[in-house]
C-alpha positions in Angstrom: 6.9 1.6 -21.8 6.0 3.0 -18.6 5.1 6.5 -17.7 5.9 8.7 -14.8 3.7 9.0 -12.3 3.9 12.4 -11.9 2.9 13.4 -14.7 -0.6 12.5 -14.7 -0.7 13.6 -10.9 0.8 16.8 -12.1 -2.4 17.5 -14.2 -5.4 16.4 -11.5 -3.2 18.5 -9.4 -3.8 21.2 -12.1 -7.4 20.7 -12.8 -7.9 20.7 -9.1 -6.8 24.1 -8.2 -8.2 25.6 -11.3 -11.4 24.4 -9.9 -10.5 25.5 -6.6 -9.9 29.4 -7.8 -13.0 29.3 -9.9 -14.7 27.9 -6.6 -13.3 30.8 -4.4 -13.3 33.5 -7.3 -17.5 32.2 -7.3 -17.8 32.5 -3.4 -16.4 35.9 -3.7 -18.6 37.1 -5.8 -21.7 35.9 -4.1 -20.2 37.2 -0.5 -19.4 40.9 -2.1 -22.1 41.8 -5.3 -25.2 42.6 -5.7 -26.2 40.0 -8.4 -29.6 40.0 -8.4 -31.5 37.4 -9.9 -28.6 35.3 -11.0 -28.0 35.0 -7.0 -29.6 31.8 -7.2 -28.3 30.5 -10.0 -24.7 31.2 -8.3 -25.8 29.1 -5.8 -27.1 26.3 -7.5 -23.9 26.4 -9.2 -21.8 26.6 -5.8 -23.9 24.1 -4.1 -23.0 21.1 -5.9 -19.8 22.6 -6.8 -18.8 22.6 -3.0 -19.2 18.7 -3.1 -17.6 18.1 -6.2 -14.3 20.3 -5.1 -15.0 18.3 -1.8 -14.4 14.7 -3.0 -11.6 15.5 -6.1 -9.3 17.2 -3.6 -10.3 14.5 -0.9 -9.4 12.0 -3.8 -6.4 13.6 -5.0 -4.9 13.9 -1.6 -5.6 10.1 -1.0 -4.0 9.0 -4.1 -0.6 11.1 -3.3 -0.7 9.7 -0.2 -1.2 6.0 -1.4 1.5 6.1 -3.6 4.0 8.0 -0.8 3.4 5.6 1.2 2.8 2.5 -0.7 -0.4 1.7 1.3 -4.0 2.7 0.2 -6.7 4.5 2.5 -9.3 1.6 2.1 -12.2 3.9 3.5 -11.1 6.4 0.7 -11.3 3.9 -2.6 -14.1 5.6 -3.5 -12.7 8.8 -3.6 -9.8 7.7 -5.2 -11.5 6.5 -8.1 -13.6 9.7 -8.5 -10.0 11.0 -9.0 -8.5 8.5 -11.4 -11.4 7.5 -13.2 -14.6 9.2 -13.2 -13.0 12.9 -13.7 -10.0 10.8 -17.0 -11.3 12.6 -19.7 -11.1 16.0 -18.3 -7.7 15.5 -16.9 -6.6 14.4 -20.3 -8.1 17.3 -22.2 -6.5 19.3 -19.7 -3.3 17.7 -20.3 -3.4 18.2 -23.7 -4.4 21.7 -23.4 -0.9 21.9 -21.4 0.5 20.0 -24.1 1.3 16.5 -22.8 0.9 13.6 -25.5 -2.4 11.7 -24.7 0.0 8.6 -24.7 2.2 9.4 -21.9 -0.8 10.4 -20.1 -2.3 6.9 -20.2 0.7 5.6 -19.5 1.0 7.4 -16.2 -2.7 6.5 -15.6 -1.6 2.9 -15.9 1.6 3.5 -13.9 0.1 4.9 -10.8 -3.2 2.3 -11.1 -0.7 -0.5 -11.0 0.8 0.8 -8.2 -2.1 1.6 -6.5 -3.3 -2.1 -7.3 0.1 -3.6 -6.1 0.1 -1.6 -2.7 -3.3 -3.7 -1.9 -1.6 -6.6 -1.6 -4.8 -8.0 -2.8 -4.6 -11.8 -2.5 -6.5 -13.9 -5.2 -7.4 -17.4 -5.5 -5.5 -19.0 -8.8 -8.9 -20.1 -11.1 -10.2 -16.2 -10.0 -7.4 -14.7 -11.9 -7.8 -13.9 -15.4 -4.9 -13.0 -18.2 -6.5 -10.7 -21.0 -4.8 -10.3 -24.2 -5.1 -8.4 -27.6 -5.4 -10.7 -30.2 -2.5 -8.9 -31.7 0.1 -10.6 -29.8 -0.5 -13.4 -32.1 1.8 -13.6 -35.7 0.0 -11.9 -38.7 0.6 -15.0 -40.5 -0.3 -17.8 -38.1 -3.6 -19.5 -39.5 -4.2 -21.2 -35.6 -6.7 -18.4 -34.6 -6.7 -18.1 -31.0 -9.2 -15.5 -30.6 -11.9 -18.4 -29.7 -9.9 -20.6 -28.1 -6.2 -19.5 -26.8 -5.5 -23.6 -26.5 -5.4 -23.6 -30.8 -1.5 -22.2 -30.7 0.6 -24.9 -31.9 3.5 -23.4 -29.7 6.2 -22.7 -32.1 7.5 -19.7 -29.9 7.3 -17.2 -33.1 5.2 -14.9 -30.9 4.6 -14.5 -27.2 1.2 -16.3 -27.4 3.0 -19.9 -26.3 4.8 -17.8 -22.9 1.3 -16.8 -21.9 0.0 -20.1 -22.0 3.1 -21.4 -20.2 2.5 -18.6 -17.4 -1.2 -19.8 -17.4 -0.9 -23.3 -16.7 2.1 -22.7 -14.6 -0.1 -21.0 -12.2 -3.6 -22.1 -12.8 -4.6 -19.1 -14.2 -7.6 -18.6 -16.8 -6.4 -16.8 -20.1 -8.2 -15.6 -23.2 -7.6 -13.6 -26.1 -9.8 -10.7 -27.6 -10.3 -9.1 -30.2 -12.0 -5.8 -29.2 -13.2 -4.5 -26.3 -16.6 -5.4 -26.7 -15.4 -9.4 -26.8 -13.0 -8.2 -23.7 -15.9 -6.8 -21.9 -18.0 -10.0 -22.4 -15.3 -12.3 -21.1 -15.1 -10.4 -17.9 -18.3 -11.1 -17.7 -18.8 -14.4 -18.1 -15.7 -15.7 -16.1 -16.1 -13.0 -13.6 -12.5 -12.8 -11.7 -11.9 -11.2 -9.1 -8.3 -10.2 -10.5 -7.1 -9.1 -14.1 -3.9 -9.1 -15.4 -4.4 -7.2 -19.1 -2.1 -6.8 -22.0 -2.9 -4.3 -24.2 -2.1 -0.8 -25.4 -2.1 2.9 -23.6 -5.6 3.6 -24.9 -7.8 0.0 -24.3 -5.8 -0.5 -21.4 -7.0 2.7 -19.6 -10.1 2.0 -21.1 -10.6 -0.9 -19.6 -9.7 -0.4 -16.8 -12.3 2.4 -16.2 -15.1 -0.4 -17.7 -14.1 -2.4 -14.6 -14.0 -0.6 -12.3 -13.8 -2.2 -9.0 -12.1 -4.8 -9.9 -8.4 -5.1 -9.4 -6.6 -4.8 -13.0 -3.0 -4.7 -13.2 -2.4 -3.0 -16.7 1.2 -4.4 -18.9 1.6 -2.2 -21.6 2.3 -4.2 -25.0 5.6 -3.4 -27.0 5.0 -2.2 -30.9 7.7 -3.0 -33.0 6.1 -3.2 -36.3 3.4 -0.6 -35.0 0.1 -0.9 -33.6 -2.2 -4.1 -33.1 0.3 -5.6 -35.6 2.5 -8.4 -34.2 2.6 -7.3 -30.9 4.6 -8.3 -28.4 4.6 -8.2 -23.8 7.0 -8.5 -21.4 6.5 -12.1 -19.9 8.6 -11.3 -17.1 5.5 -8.4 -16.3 3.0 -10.4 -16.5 4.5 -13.4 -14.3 5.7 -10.7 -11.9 1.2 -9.3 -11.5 0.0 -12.8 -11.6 2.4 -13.8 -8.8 1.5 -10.4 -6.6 -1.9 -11.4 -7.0 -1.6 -15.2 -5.9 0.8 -14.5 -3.2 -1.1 -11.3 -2.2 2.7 -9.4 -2.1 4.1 -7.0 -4.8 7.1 -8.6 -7.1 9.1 -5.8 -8.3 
């Protein structure tokens, strides 16, 4: 359910040297016509132009390098995440311009911010950890709503609801089910971890992980057998694997 990495690399790489020739194609201009009045508005263009070109190739070379070498450039976070996040909608209209399903391009977003995520070896305390589910990975049928609190499952084992718990209180973890982003958004807020493990589908999951920025989220992309937000189901194994990385501050393959 995973997508290459290089295919969402592939685009910023795009973008970035389209805005790299417009850039130079811009300085040339300014260097070699006579433009008159709409000199300055060149340059108010270039001006802020030259930083923006500055920090996405900056970014973009960080992030290549992160993921080469399976370590992050710490001093560079903030660059990197100019790169992944604040410039994701224009790397995905680009990639659909190229033709590249929106889906595999947030899967390759999650891919490489997992990676990036692992490679920190960030180390988390067990009751700063927090599991976030769709509500959807509960049966269609089951009348034990969980969405207001996880601990009504009855744990028959007919969906993957009772594993999560399991992996929860194996590990003193904090787990909660939502039903939208909004309700998502809230519970980050209240419990405020310092870690997320989320289970939820290409688009919330990138999407969420942009609303938190700055927090370590390690994204596991559900599994759709009967189609979307309908019975839903997750790879326990993936989700013990990021909540053990995060306790143990090492990354479980």
């Amino acid at each position: 359910m995973y997508g290459k990495k290089r295919v969402y690399i592939g685009v910023l790489t795009i973008l970035t040297s389209a805005v790299i020739i417009f850039y130079l194609t811009l300085i040339y201009v300014l260097l070699t016509h006579n433009v008159g009045l709409y000199y300055y508005i060149l340059i108010g263009i270039a001006a802020p132009l030259t930083v923006f070109l500055l920090i996405l190739v900056v970014g973009t070379l960080a992030v290549v390098f992160s993921l080469l070498k399976k370590r992050p450039i710490r001093k560079l976070s903030d660059f990197m995440s100019f790169a992944l996040n604040t410039i994701y909608p224009e790397v995905l209209f680009v990639g659909g311009l190229l033709g590249i399903e929106k889906e595999q391009m947030m899967r390759s977003f999650a891919e490489i911010n997992n990676n990036l995520v692992a490679a920190r070896n960030v180390k988390v305390a067990p009751d700063d950890i927090l599991i976030l589910l769709p509500h959807c990975l509960q049966r269609s049928t089951c009348v034990y709503r969980i969405t207001t609190n996880i601990n009504n499952c009855r744990r028959c084992g007919r969906c993957d609801i009772k594993g999560l718990i399991e992996i929860s209180e194996r590990y003193g973890v904090r787990i909660i089910a939502a039903t939208g982003g909004t309700l998502a958004r809230k519970a980050v807020k209240d419990y405020k971890p310092k870690a997320i493990v989320a289970v939820a589908c290409e688009r919330d999951l990138t999407s969420g992980i942009q609303d938190v920025n700055g927090i370590p989220v390690y994204g596991v992309i559900n599994i759709r057998p009967e189609g979307p937000c309908y019975n839903t189901r997750v790879d326990l194994n993936l989700v013990e694997s990021a909540v053990k990385n995060f306790i143990d501050g090492r990354y479980y393959q």
